[in-house]
C-alpha positions in Angstrom: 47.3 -7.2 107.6 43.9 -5.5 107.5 42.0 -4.8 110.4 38.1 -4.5 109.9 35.4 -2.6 112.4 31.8 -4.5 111.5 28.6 -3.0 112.7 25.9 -5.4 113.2 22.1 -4.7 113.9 21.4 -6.2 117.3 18.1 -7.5 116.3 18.2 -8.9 112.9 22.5 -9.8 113.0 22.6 -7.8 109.9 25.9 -5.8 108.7 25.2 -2.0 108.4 28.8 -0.8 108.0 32.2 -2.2 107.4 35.5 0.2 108.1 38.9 0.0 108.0 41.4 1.0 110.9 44.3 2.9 109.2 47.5 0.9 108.8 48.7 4.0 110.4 46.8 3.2 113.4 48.2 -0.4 113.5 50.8 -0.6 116.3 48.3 1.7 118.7 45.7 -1.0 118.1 47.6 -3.4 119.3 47.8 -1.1 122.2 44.0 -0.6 122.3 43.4 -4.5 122.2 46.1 -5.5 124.9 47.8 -7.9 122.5 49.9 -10.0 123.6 51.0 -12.7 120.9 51.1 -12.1 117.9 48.4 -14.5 117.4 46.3 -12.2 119.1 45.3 -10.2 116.1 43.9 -12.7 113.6 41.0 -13.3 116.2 38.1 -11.7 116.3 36.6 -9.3 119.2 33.6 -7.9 120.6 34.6 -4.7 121.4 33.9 -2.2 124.8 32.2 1.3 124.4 35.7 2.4 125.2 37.6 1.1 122.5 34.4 2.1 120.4 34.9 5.7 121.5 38.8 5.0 120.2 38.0 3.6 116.5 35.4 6.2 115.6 37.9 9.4 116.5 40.8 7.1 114.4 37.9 6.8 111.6 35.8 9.8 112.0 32.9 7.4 111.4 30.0 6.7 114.0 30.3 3.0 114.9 28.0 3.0 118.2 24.3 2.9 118.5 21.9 1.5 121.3 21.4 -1.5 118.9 24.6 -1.9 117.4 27.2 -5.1 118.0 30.5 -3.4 117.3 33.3 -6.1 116.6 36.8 -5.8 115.1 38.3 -8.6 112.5 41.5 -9.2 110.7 40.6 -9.8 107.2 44.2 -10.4 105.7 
């Protein structure tokens, strides 16, 4: 299973970056999301500045901008 940051341009919906979470990461994410079935990962979320804060220090990439939509997906 492959979990997928996308960062979308507030104003025109378009992507500007894709990332992976590290598989290493996996069972913390779960943490971060609050899943609860395992159902629950193969949605898709809009995700807080919180959990943004989370995903860019487990990437090292900058994810959040003033006109950024920040969502997580499962693409596998």
């Amino acid at each position: 299973m492959k979990h997928v940051i996308e960062v979308f341009d507030r104003q025109t919906e378009d992507l500007v970056i894709s990332v992976e979470v590290p598989e290493s990461r996996h069972d913390a994410l779960k943490t971060l999301m609050n899943w609860k079935q395992p159902d629950d990962e193969f949605d898709g979320y809009d995700l807080s500045p919180e959990q943004v804060r989370v995903l860019e220090d487990w990437t090292g990439k900058t994810l959040m901008g003033a006109n950024h939509i920040v969502q997580l997906v499962c693409t596998e």
